[in-house]
Steps between C-alpha positions, in 0.01 A plus 500: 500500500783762573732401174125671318446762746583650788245761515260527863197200381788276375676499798212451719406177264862371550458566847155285581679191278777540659351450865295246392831325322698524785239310709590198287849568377738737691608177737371224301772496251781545771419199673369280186858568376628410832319196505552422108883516611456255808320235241774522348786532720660259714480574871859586586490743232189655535669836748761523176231498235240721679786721575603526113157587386463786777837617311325490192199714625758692650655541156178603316435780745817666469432464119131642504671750702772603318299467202221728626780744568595542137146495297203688455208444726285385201789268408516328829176405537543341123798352586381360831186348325688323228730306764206419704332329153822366436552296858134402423612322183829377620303343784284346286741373312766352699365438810319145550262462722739369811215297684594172316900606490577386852888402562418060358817430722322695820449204791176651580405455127618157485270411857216646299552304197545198716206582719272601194656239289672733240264766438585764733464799309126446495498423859688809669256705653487825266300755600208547365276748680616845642637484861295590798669678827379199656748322237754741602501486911554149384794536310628721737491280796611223307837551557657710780808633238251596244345681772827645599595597134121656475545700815865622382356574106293713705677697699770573218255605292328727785889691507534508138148651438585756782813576362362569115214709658745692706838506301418800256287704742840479707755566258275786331476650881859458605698523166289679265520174289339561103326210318837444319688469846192236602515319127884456553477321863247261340739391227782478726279249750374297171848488368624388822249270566496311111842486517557329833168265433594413159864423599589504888194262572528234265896474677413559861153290489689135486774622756264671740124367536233716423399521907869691529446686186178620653623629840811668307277657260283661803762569700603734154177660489491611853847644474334703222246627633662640839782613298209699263352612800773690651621627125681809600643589163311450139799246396408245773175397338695407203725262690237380711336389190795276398395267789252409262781249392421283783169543590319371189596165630203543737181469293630199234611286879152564631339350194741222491462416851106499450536290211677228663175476709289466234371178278544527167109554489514727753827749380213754291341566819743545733705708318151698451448510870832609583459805170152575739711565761746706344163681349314586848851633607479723241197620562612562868790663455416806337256547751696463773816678387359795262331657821831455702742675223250781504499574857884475536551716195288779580500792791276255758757222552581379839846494479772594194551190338331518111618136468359340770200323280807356291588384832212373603494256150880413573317353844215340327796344282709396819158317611544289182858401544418389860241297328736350265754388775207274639528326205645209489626304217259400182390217501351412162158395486556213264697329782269507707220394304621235297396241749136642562222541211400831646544632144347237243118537433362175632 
């Protein structure tokens, strides 16, 4: 609708499909990837491969950025709809559907076939109606490190949504930071991060398990934050953006750890809960933290300190990496259920 026209009725169209899109699509296709990936992908890779295709996203956004940086308005929105046809067709076109292209040398496979007497693939549960919240408590105290993983996706995303709703109110405040200043910290955190996920993960993932990698990662982003918080120059939030190096390993270790939890029937879902969780943090956040950088930046604050709702989401992060350190290590669901039929339709 915008590549046409961008005039007032146009954008109010692209703005009604675009809620009602988003209901359906703006986590869906995150965690259908996710769990496309974990058909796919053999367990002790899974934290390397989820890692690599967070680099990738990571990638495309310093692309679409730098790319939106150098073209016309009208031209970006042309440009943005042609690549989103063209992932449609390369989907369609290259990707099989993965719910019959589980791992044939997978022990839980072969206890299927042997159970089901060869024909597993029709016999995994798939789902095939949408999940309730009833379905979802479920899932959720089906495991306690799914749970723990949940809770921590949760909390991360709770900081990072504060931070994003506070960063540019701060930096505009303190620093008298222009849109350029604001475009150049994303690409430096995007570059950072699709370097180090693309190739610092893959290397670190088999060395280090993805529970380590987690707490690391956290430990990063609250080091971030505080250090954003207490920015006393406009050249610190440029190096406290180059932590972004280590604390992309966060988000691609939570999924991975959930995954391991999961069934193959069930990896859709969970990775769907744990994208639900992210979302309601999301909502939170700016609610929570918007109010807070507005009272500490204006003339009615309590005390001097404009980067104390930073602050506050470097604590809300520091609640996640206690989280993670309860964590112990993954055990993979498939060892576990191997020698129960929990899984197979009767």
């Amino acid at each position: 609708i915008l590549a046409y026209r961008r005039s007032k009725y146009y954008f109010y169209g692209y703005y009604l499909i675009k809620l009602l899109t988003a209901m359906f699509c703006e986590g869906s296709v995150v965690c259908l990837s996710l769990a496309y990936v974990a058909d796919n992908i053999a367990e002790t890779q899974r934290a390397s491969a989820f890692g690599m295709l967070a680099g990738v996203g990571s990638a495309a956004f310093v692309c679409g950025t730098l790319t939106a940086r150098f073209i016309s308005t009208s031209s970006t929105f042309q440009v943005s709809t042609f690549v989103t046809v063209f992932a449609i067709v390369y989907m369609r076109t290259f990707l099989v559907d993965s719910s019959c292209q589980i791992d044939e040398s997978s022990p839980l496979l072969a206890k299927t076939k042997e159970i089901e007497g060869g024909e597993s693939c029709q016999k995994i549960g798939v789902g095939k109606k949408i999940p309730s919240v009833k379905d979802m408590v479920q899932l959720l105290s089906s495991s306690l490190i799914f749970t723990q993983a949940a809770v921590v996706a949760f909390f991360s995303s709770l900081a990072e949504g504060g931070l994003h709703a506070s960063m540019m109110y701060f930096l505009k405040a303190q620093f008298h930071f222009s849109k350029n200043q604001f475009a150049d910290l994303m690409l430096i955190a995007g570059l950072a991060g699709s370097i180090s996920q693309l190739l610092l993960m893959p290397m670190l993932a088999p060395a280090l398990d993805e529970v380590k990698l987690l707490r690391i990662g956290l430990f990063a982003a609250c080091a971030h934050m505080f250090l954003y918080s207490i920015s006393w120059a406009s050249w610190v939030p440029y190096f406290a953006s180059s932590f972004c190096v280590v604390s992309v390993f966060a988000h691609p270790c939570i999924r991975s750890i959930a995954s391991k939890q999961l069934s193959p029937e069930e990896q859709g879902k969970g990775q769907g809960c744990i994208s639900g969780m992210c979302a309601f943090a999301n909502i939170v956040s700016p609610l929570t933290f918007t109010p807070l950088t507005a009272l500490f930046l204006s003339d009615r604050a309590p005390f001097h300190f404009p980067g104390f709702s930073i602050m506050c989401t470097g604590f809300a992060m520091m609640i996640a990496f206690t989280q993670s350190t309860m964590i112990k290590a993954v055990v993979p669901v498939s060892s576990k259920k191997i020698s129960s039929n929990t899984f197979v339709e009767p």
